[in-house]
C-alpha positions, 0 to 999 in steps of 0.5 A, spaced: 500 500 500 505 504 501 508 502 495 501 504 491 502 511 495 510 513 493 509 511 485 502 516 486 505 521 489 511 520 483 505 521 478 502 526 481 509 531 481 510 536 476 517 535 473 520 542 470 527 538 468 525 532 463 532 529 463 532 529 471 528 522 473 524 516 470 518 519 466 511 518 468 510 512 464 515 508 465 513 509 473 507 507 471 509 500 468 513 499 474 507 500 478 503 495 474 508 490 473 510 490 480 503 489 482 500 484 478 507 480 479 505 481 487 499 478 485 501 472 481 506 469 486 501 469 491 495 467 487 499 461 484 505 459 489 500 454 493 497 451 487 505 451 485 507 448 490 502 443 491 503 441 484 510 440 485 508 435 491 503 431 487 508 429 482 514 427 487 508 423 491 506 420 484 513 418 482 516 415 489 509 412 489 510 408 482 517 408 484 515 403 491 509 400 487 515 398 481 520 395 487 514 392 492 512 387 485 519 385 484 520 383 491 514 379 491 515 375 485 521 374 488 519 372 494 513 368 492 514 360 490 506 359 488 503 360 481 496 363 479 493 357 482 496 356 489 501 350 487 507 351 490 514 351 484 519 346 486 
């Protein structure tokens, strides 16, 4: 909000020397850029984040599934009809 407040007041003032200084527009598109990229990262931060862990649970999860299935057929002596292998 402060932020808001000094690039207004920046707008606002009268500027004699025009060398001096950002000009008005380039204030403006500093404003408008700084806060819609305030908005995005709290906007889309979570949602983000969230992503991210979704897709580590999902390939840890595949990896375990893949390792588990492995183990098993390994470990396990019985075909599909439960009569064990010799």
């Amino acid at each position: 909000m402060v932020f808001n407040y000094v690039i207004g007041r920046s707008l606002n003032k009268k500027c004699k020397d025009k060398s001096k200084g950002f000009s008005k527009k380039s204030i403006l598109i500093f404003g408008i850029v700084f806060n819609l990229s305030l908005l995005g990262y709290f906007k889309y931060t979570d949602f983000l984040i969230m992503s991210f862990k979704d897709i580590v649970k999902r390939i840890s999860v595949e990896k375990y599934d893949k390792l588990t299935v492995f183990e098993n057929s390994k470990d396990t002596n019985t075909t599909l009809n439960g009569v064990e292998n010799i």
